[in-house]
N, CA, C and O of each residue as an XYZ file, in Angstrom:
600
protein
N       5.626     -1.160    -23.933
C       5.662     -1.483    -22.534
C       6.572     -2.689    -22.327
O       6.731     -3.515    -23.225
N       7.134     -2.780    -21.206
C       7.975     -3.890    -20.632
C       7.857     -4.144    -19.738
O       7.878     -3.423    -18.740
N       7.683     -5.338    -19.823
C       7.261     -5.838    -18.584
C       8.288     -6.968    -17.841
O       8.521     -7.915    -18.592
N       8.953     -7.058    -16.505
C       9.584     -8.253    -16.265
C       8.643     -9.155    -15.933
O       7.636     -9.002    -15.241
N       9.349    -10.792    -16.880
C       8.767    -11.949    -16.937
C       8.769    -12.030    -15.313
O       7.668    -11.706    -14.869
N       9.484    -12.291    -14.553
C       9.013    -12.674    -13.344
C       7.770    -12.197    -12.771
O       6.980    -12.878    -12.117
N       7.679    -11.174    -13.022
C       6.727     -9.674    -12.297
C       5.222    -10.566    -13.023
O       4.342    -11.146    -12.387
N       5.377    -10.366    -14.912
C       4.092    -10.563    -15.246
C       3.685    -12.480    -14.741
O       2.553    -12.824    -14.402
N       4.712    -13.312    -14.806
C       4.164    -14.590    -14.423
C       3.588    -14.701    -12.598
O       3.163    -15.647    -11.935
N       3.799    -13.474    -12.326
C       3.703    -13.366    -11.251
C       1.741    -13.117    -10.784
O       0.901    -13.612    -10.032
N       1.855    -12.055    -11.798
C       0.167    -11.851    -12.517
C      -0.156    -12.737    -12.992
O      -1.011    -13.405    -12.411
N       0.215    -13.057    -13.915
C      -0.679    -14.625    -14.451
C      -1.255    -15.479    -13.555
O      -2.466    -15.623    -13.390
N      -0.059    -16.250    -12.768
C      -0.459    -17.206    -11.649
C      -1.900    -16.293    -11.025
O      -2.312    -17.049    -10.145
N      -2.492    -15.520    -11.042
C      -3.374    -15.197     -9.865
C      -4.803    -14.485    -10.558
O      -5.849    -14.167     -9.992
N      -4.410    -14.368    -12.012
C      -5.739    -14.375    -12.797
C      -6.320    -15.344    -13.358
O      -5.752    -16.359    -13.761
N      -7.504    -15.103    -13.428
C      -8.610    -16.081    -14.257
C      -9.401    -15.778    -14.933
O     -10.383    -15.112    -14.605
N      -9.072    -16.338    -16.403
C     -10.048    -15.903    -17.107
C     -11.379    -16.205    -17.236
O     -11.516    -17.420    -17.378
N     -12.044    -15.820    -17.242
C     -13.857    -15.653    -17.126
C     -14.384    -15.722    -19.019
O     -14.048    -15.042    -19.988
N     -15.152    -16.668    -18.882
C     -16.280    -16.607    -20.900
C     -16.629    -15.253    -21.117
O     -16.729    -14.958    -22.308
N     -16.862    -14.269    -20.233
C     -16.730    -12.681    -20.763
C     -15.848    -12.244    -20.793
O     -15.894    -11.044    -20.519
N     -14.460    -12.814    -21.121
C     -13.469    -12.146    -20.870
C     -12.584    -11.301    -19.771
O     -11.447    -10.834    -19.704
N     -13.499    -11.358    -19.131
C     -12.800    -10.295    -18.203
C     -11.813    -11.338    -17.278
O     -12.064    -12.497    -16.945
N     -10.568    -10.494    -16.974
C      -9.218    -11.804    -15.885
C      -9.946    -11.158    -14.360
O      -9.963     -9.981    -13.999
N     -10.265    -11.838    -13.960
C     -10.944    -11.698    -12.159
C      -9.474    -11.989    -11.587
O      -8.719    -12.828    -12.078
N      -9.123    -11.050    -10.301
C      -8.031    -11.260     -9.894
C      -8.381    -11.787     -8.528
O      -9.162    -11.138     -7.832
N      -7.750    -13.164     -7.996
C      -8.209    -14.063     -6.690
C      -7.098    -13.820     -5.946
O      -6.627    -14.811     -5.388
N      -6.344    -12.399     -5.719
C      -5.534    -12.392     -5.008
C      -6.167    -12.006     -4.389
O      -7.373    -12.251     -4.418
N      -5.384    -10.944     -3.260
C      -5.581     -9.973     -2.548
C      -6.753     -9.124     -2.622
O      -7.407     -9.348     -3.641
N      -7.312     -8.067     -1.742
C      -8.446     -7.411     -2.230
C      -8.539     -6.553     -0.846
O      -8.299     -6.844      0.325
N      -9.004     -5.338     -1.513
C      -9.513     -4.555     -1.150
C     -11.348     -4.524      0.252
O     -11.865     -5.639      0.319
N     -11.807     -3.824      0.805
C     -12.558     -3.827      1.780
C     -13.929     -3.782      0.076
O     -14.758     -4.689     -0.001
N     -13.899     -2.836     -0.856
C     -14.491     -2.368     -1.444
C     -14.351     -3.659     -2.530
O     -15.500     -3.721     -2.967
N     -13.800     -4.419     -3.014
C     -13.334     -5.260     -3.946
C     -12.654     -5.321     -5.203
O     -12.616     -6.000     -6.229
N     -12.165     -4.374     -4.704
C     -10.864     -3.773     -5.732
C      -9.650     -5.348     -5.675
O      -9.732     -6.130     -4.728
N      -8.754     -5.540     -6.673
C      -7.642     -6.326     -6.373
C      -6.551     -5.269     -6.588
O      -6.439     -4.343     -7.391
N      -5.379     -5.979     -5.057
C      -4.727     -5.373     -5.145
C      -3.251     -6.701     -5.483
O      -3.293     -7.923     -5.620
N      -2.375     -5.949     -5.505
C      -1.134     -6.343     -6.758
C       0.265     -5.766     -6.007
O       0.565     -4.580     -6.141
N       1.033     -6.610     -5.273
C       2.013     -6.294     -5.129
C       3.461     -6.805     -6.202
O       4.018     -7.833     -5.816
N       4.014     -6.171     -7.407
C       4.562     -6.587     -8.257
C       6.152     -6.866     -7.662
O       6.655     -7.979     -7.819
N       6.718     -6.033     -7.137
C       7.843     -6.286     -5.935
C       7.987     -6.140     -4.822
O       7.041     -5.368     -4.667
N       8.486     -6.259     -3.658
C       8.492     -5.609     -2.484
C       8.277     -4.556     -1.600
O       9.197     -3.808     -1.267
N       6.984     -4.422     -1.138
C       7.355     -2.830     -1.378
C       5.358     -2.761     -0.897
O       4.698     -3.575     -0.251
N       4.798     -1.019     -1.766
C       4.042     -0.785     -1.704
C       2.762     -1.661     -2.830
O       2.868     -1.811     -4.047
N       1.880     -2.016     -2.142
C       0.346     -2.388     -3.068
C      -0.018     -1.868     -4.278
O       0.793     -0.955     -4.433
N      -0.598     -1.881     -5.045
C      -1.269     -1.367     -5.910
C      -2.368     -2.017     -6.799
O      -2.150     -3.059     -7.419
N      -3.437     -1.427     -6.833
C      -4.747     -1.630     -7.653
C      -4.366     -2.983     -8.564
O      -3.203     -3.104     -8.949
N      -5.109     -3.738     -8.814
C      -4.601     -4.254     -9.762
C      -4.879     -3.896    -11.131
O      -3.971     -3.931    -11.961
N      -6.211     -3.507    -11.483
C      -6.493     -2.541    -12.437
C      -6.044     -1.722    -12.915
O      -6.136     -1.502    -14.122
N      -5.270     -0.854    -11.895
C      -4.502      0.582    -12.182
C      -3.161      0.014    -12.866
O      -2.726      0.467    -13.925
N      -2.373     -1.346    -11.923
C      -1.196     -1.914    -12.420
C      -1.057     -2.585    -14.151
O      -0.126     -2.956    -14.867
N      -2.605     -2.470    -14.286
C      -2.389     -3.494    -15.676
C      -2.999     -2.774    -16.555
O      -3.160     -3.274    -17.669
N      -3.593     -1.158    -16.243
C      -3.402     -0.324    -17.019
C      -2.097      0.052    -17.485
O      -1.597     -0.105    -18.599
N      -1.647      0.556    -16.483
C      -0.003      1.250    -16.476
C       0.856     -0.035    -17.458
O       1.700      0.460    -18.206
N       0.793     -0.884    -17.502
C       1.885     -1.825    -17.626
C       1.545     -2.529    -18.932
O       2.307     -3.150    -19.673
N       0.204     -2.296    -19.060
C      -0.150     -2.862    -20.827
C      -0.206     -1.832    -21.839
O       0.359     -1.732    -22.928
N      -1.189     -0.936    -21.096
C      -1.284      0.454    -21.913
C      -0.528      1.466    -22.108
O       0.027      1.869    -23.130
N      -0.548      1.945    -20.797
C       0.526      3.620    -20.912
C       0.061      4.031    -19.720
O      -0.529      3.208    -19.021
N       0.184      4.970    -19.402
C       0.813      5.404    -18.075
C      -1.015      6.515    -18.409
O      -1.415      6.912    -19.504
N      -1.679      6.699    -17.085
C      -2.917      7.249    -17.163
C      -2.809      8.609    -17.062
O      -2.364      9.353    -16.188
N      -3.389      8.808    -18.316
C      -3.543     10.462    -18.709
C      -4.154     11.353    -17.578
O      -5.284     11.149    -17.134
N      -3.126     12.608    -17.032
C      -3.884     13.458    -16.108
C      -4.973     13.651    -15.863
O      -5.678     13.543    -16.866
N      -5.576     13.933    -14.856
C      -6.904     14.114    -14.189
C      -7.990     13.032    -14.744
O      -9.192     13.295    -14.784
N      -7.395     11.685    -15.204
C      -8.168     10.745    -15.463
C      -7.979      9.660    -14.109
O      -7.063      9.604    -13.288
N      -9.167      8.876    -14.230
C      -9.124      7.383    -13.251
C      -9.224      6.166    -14.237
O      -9.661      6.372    -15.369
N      -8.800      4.786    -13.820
C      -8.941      3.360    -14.513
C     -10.368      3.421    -14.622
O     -11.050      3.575    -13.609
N     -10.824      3.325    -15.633
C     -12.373      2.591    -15.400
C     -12.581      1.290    -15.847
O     -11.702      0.844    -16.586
N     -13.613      0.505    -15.558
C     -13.921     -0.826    -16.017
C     -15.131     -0.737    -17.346
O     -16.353     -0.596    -17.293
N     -14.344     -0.863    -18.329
C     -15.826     -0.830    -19.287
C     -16.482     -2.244    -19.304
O     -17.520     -2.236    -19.965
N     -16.139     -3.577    -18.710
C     -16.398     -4.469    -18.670
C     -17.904     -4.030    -17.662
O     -18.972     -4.638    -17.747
N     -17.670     -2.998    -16.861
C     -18.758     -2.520    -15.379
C     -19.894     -1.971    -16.501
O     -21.028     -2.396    -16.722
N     -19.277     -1.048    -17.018
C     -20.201     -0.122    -17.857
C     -21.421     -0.480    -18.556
O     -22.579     -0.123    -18.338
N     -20.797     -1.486    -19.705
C     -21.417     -2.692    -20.493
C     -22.409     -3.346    -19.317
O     -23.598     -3.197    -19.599
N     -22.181     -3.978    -18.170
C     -23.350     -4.790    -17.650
C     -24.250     -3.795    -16.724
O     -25.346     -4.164    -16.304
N     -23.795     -2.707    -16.478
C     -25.104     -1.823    -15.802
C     -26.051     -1.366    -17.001
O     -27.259     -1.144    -16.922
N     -25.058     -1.254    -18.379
C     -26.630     -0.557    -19.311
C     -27.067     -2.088    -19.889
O     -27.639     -2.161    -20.977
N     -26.778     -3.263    -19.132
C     -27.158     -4.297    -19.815
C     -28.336     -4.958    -18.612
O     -29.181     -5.835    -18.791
N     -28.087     -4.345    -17.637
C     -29.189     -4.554    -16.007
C     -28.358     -5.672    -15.715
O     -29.050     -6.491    -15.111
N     -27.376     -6.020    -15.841
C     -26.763     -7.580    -15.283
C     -25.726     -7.365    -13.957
O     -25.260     -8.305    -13.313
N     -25.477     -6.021    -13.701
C     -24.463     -5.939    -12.731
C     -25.393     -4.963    -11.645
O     -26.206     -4.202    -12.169
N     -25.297     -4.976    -10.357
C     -26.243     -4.407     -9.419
C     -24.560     -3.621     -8.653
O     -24.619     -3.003     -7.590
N     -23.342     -3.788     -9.343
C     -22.415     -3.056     -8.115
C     -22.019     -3.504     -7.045
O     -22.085     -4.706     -6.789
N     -21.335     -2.250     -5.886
C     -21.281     -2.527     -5.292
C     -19.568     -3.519     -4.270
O     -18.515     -3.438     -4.903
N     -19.515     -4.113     -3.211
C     -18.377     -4.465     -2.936
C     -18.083     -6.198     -4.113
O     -17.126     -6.799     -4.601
N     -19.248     -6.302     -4.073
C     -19.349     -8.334     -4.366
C     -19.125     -8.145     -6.072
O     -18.505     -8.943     -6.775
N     -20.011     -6.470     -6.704
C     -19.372     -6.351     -7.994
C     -18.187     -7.197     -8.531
O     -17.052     -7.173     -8.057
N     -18.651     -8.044     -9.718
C     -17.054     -9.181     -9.776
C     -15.971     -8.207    -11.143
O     -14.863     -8.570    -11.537
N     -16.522     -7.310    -11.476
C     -16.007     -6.352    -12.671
C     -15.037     -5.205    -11.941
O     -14.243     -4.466    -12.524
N     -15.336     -5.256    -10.386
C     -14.145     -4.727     -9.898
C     -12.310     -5.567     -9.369
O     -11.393     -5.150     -8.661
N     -12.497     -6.734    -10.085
C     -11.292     -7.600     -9.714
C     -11.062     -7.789    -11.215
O     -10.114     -8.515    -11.513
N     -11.846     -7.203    -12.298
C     -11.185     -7.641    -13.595
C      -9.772     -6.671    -13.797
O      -9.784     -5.486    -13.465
N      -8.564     -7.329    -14.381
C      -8.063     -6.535    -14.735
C      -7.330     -6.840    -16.219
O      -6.139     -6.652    -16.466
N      -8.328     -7.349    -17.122
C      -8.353     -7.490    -18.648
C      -7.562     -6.340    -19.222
O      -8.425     -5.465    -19.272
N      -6.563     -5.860    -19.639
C      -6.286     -4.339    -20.189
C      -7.451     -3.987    -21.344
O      -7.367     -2.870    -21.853
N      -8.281     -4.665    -21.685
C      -8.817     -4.682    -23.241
C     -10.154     -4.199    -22.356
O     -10.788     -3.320    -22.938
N     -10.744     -4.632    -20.970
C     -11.495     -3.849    -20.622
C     -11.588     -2.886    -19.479
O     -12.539     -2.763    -18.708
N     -10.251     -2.099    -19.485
C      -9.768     -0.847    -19.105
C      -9.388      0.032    -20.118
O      -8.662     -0.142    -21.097
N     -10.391      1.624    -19.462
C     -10.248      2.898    -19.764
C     -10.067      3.913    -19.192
O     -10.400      3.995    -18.009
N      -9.386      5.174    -19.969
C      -9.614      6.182    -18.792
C     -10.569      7.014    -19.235
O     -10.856      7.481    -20.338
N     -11.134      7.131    -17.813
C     -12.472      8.115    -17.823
C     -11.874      9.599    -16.875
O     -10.771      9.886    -16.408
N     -13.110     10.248    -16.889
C     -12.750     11.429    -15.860
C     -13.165     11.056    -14.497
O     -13.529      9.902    -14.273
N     -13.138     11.885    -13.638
C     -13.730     11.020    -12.042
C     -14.875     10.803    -12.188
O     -15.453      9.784    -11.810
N     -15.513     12.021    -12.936
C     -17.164     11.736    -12.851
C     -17.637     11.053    -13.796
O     -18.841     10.800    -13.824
N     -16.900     10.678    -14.627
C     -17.835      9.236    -15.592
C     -17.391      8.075    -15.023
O     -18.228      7.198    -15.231
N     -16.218      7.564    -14.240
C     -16.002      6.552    -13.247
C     -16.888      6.574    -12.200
O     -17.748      5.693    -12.187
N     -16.863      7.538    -11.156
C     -18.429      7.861    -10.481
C     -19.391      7.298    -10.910
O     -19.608      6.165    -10.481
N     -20.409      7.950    -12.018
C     -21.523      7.439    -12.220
C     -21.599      6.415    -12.528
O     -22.688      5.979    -12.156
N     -20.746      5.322    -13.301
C     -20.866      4.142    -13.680
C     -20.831      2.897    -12.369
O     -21.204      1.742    -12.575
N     -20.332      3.370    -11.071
C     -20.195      3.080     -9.708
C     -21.152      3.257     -9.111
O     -21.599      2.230     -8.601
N     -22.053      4.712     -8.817
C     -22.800      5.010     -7.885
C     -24.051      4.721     -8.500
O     -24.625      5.598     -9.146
N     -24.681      3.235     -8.326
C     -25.540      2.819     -8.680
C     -26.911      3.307     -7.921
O     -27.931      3.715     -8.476
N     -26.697      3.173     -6.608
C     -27.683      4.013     -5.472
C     -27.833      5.363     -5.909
O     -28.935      5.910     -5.865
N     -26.810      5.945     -6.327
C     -27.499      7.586     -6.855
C     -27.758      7.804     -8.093
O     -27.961      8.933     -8.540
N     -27.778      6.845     -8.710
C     -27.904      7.349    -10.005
C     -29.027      7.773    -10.444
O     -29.162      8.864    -10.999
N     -29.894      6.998    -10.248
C     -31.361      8.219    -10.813
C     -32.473      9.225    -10.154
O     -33.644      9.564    -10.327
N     -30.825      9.614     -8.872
C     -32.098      9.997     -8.156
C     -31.623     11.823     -8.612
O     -30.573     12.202     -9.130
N     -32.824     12.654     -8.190
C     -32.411     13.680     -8.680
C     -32.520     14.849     -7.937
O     -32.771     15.937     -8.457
N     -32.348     14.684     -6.768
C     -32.880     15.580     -5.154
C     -31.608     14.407     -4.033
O     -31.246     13.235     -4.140
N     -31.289     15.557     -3.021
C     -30.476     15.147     -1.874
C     -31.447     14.527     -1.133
O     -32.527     14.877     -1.608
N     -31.627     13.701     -0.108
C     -32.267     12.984      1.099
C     -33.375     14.224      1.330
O     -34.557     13.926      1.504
N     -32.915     15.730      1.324
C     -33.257     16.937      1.949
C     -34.333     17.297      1.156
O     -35.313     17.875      1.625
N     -34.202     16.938     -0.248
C     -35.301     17.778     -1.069
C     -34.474     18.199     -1.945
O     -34.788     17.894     -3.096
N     -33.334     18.909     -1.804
C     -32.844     20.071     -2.540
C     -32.530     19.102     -4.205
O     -32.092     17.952     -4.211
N     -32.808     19.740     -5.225
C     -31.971     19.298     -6.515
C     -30.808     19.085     -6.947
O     -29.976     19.990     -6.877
N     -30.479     17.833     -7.495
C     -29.130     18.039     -8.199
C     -28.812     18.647     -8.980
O     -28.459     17.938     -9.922
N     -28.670     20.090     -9.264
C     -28.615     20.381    -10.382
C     -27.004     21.276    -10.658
O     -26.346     21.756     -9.735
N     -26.744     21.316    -11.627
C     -25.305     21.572    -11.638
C     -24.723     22.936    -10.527
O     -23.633     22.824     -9.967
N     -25.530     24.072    -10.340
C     -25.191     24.972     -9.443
C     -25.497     24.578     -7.769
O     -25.198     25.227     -6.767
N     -26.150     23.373     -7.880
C     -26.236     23.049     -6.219
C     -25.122     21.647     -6.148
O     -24.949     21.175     -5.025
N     -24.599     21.187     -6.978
C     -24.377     19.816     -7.010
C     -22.556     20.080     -6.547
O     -21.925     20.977     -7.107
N     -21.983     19.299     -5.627
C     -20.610     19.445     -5.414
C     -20.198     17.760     -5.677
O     -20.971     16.812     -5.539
N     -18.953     17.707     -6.035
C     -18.740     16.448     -6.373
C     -17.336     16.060     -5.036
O     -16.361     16.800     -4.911
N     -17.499     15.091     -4.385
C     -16.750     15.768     -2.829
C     -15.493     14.419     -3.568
O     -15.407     13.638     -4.516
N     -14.505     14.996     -2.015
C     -13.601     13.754     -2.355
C     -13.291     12.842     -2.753
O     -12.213     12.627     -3.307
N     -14.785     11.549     -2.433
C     -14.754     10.679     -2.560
C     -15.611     10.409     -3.589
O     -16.265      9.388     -3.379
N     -15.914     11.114     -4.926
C     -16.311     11.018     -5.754
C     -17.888     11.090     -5.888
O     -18.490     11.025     -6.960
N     -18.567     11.261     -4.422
C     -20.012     11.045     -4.118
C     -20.440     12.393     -4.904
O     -19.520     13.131     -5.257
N     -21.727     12.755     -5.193
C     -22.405     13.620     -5.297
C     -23.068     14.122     -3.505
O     -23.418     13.389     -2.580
N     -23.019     15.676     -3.602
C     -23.122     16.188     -2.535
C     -23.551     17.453     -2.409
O     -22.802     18.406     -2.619
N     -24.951     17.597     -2.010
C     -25.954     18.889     -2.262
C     -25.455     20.172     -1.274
O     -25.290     20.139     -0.055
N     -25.264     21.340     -2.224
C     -24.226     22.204     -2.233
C     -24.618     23.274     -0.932
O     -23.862     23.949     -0.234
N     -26.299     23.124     -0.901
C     -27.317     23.819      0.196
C     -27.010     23.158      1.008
O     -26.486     23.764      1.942
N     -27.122     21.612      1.176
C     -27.305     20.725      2.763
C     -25.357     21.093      3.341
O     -24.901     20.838      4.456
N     -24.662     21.673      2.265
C     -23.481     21.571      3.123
C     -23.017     22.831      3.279
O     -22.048     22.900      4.036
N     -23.429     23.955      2.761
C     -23.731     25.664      3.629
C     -24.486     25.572      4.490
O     -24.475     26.555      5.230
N     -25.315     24.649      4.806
C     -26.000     24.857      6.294
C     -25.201     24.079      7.294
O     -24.627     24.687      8.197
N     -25.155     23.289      7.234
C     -23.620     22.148      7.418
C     -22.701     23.057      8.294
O     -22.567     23.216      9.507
N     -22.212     23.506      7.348
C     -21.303     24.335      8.041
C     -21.236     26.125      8.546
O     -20.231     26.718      8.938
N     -22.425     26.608      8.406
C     -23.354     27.480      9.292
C     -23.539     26.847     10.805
O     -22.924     27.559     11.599
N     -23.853     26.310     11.121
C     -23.540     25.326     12.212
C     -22.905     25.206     13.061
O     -23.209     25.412     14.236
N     -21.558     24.728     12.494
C     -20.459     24.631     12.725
C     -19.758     25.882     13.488
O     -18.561     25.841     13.771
């Protein structure tokens, strides 16, 4: 990887390193608390996603950035998620991976995670379960009636 010195001192100035390692980025940010990273003029980008791409390699198809720094403190009970989540401004390359959507998902959707029925009743279970745009889990019955409706 290559990186221009201007570009990466550019990153530097705006990370901080944290005793867990992880670089918290105090730039810019997201509604959700993502950091975002403008490296030249131009369009935004993740900062996570940028310091995947730019340390590692370029992210393998139908994969997303994940934070294993996130991973580690939910099976450790220390991270509750969420926007204030501080493991979503890390962008350590050493604790970035790629996952598939749905192991990025679950390590995120802390509110759904153990639940095992829609609001409705119906089960999650793999033939009712749709995984929608936005990565939510989404009961496959409540949205044929949904759109019966309609």
């Amino acid at each position: 990887m290559s990186i221009e010195p201007s570009v990466y001192l550019k990153f530097r100035r705006i990370v901080r390193e944290q005793a867990n390692g992880c670089w918290l980025w105090t730039g810019e940010g997201t509604a959700d608390g993502y950091g975002l990273f403008r490296p030249r003029a131009g369009k935004r980008v993740m900062t996570h996603v940028w310091a995947y791409e730019s340390f590692i390699g370029p992210i393998p198809d139908g994969m997303d950035v994940g934070h294993e720094c996130h991973d580690r403190a939910v099976t450790a009970g220390s991270c509750s998620g969420g926007p204030d989540c501080p493991h979503r401004r890390c962008c350590n390359p050493a604790h970035l991976g790629a996952q598939t959507r749905s192991e990025n998902t679950l390590a995120q959707n802390h509110a759904n995670r153990g639940k095992d029925a829609c609001p409705k009743g119906h089960p999650y279970t793999p033939e009712n379960t749709i995984l929608g745009r936005d990565g939510k889990r989404k009961c496959r019955e409540c949205d044929r009636a949904r759109k019966r409706k309609t």
